[in-house]
N, C-alpha and C positions, 0 to 999 in steps of 0.2 A: 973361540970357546971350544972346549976340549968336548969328547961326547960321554965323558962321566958326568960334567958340570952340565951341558941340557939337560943328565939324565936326571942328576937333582932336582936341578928348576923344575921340570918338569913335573915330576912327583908333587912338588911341593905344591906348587899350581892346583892338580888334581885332588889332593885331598883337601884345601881347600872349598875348590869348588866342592865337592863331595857334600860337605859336612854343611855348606851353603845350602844344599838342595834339602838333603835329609832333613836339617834343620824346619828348612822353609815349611816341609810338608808333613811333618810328624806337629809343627805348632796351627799349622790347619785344622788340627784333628785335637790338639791338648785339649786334657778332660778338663780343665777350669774355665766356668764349674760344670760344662762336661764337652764331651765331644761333636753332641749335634748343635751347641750353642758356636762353638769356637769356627767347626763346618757354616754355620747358617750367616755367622756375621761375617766372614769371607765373601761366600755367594750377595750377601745382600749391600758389601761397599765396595765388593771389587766386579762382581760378574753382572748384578740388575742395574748400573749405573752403565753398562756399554751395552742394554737395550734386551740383554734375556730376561724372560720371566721365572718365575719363580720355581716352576716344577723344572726349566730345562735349566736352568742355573744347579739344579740341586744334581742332574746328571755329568752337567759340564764340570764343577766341582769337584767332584770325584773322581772322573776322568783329566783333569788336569793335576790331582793331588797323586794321583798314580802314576800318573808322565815323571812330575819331580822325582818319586822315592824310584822311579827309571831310571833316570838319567845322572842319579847320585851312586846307583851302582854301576851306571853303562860306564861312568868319565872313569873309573878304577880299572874298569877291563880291556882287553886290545881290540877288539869289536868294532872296525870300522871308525875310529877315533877320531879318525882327522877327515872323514867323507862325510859321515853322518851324525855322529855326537856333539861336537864341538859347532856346527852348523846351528842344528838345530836346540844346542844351549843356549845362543846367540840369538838365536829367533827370538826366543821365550822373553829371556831378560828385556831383549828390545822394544816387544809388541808392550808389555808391559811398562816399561820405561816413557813411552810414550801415553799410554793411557794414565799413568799417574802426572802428567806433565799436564794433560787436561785437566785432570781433576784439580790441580792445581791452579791454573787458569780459571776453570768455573767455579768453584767453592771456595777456594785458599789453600797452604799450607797448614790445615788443621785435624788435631784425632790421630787416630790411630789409624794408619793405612790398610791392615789386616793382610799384610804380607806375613807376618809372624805369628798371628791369633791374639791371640793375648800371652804368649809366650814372653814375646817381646815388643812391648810397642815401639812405633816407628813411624813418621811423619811422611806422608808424603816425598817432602822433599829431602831425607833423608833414605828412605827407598830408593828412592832413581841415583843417590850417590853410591849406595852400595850394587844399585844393577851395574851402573858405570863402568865403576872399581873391576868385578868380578868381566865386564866383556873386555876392557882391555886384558886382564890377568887371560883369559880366554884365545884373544889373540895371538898374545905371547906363545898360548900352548900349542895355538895352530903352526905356527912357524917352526916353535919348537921339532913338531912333530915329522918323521921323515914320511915320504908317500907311501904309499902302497900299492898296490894291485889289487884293484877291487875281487874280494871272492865273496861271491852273492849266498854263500854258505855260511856266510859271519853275522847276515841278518835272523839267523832261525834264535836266535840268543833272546832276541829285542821282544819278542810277542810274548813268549811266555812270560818272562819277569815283568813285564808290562800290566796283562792280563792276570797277572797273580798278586799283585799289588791292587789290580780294580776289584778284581772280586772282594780280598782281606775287608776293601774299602767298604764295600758293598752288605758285607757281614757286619760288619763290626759297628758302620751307623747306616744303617736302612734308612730309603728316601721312606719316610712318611705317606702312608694312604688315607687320604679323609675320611672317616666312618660314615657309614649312611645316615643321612637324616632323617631326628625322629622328634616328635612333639614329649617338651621334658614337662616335667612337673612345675615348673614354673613360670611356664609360657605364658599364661594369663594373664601375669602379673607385670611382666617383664620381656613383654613378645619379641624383641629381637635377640633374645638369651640364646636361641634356638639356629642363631646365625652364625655359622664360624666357631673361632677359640674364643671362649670367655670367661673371664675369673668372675664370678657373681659371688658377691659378697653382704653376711648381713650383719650389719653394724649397731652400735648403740654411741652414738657422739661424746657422749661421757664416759666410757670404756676404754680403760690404758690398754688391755689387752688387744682391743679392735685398732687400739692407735698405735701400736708397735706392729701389728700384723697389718696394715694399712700402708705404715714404715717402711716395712720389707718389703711388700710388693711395687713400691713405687720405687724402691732404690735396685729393684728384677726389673723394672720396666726400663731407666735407665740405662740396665747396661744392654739388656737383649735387646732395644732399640726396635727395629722393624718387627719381628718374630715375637713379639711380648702379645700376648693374649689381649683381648679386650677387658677391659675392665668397668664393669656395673656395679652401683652399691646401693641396696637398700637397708635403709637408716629406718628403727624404731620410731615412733614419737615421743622421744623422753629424753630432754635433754637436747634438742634442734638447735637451738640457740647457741648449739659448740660447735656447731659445723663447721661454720669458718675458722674456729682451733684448729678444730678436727684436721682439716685438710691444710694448715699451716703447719703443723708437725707430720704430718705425713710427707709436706715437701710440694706434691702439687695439688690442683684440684681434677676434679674426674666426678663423670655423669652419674649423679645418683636420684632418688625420690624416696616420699619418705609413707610407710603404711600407720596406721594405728597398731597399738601394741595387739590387740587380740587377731587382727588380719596378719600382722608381720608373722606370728607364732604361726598361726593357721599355716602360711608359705612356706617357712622354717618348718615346719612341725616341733610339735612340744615334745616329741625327744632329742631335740638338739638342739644347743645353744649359740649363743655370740662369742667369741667372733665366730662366723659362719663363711666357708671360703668354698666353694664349688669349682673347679675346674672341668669347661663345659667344652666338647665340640661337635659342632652340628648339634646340640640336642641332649649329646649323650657325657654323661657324667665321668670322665677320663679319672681323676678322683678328688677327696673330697675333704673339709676338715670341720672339728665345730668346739666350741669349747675351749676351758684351759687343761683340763687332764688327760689321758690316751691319744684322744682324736685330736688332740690340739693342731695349730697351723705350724706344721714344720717345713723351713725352707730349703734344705736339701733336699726334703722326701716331691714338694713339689719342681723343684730344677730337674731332678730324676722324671717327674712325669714328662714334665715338657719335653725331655729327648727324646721321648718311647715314640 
């Protein structure tokens, strides 16, 4: 084989892989329906499932989503290619290749593996075919590639695009700091309101507007899966006998209790209406909706809260 024709192959290999990685790490991050959603359901079926918790998942995350958009520009430059790049591409695909083999073995070949976000779903056992694919195509390049002499001056390239990619990461979705806990207005009624994320919701069982906004949140709980708020709902007394409707059109059921109408108000207060949807944590009211006009329940405006 002639050394224009490697020099092809080679190329071709490269941006390949390239566009593999960038790929991979840019749908880490895709804002649908945003980017601390797409970030968090990564961490919570690829990183909490091999034993991190939650806040070091949320730093490991990012610091692995900034290795990829690395090593998607590293495989295009001469920088140590065949000592250090193509080694350690090879590591990555593999460490993972194996962890999804597991997952496979313990759950099934089921869902979306969240190698792609939600850019592009992908099975388990369709991941480890294209890690596969990409380490042989990798090998190829390693062979392809002539030696070199190592000059320990080719490493100074690696840190900065590295670290310039974590920080981006760093800016652009902030790990999340718990607010301080404080006793809300509705603790009385509702005492574990004041624990964690919670959507606290007040309902009227007869209410289309409380059963499309009930809708929506149970088809948000679905997809955030792990990361979805709690959910609480206090039901009127008027119209009880729909509940089990109620939560038949909404899809699932979910813990609720129900006040008399002059206490329900009291909690609510009587300048707000039903449906009434409070997005809580720790205590503190993150924000909020009531009603069908202005204040109504909008579900992009709260997917927007949940990233903040």
């Amino acid at each position: 084989m002639s050394d224009s024709t490697k020099n092809i192959i080679s190329w071709i290999i490269r941006i390949l892989i390239s566009v593999l990685f960038l790929v991979s790490a840019y749908a880490k991050v895709y804002h649908e329906p945003s980017a601390y959603f797409s970030i968090t359901t990564f961490e919570q079926k690829q990183l909490v499932p091999l034993g991190f918790d939650s806040s070091l998942a949320a730093f490991f995350s990012r610091t692995l989503i900034a290795l990829e958009f690395t090593l998607g520009i590293l495989i295009l430059l001469p920088f140590q290619l065949k000592r250090v790049v193509i080694p350690v591409t090879i590591g990555i695909l593999a460490f993972f290749s194996i962890h999804l083999g597991l997952q496979i073995y313990l759950t099934g070949n089921a869902g979306n593996c969240g190698c792609f976000g939600a850019l592009i779903e992908m099975t388990p056992l369709e991941a480890i075919i294209k890690n596969v694919l990409a380490i042989g195509l990798l090998v190829v390049l390693y062979f392809l590639q002539k030696s070199k002499q190592f000059v320990k001056n080719d490493l100074w390239f690696f840190s900065p695009v590295f670290y310039l990619f974590l920080a981006l990461l760093f800016i652009y979705i902030p790990i999340k700091k718990s607010p301080e806990k404080k006793i809300s207005e509705f603790s009385d009624v509702v005492p574990s309101v004041d624990d964690g994320k919670v959507l606290l919701c007040f309902f009227a069982a007869g209410c289309d507007h409380c059963r499309a906004t009930m809708r929506s949140l149970d088809s948000l709980n679905s997809i955030y899966v792990n990361d979805f708020p709690r959910i609480e709902i206090v039901f009127m007394e008027e119209e009880t006998e729909k509940i089990p409707e109620f939560f038949e059109y909404a899809g699932n059921t979910y813990a609720y209790q129900i006040l008399d109408i002059p206490t329900f108000y009291e909690v609510l207060t009587w300048e707000r209406d039903t449906p009434g949807v409070f997005y809580m944590w720790n205590g503190n009211i993150i924000t909020s909706y009531n009603g069908i006009n202005e204040h109504a329940f909008k579900v992009d405006s709260l997917v927007n809260a949940l990233g903040k």
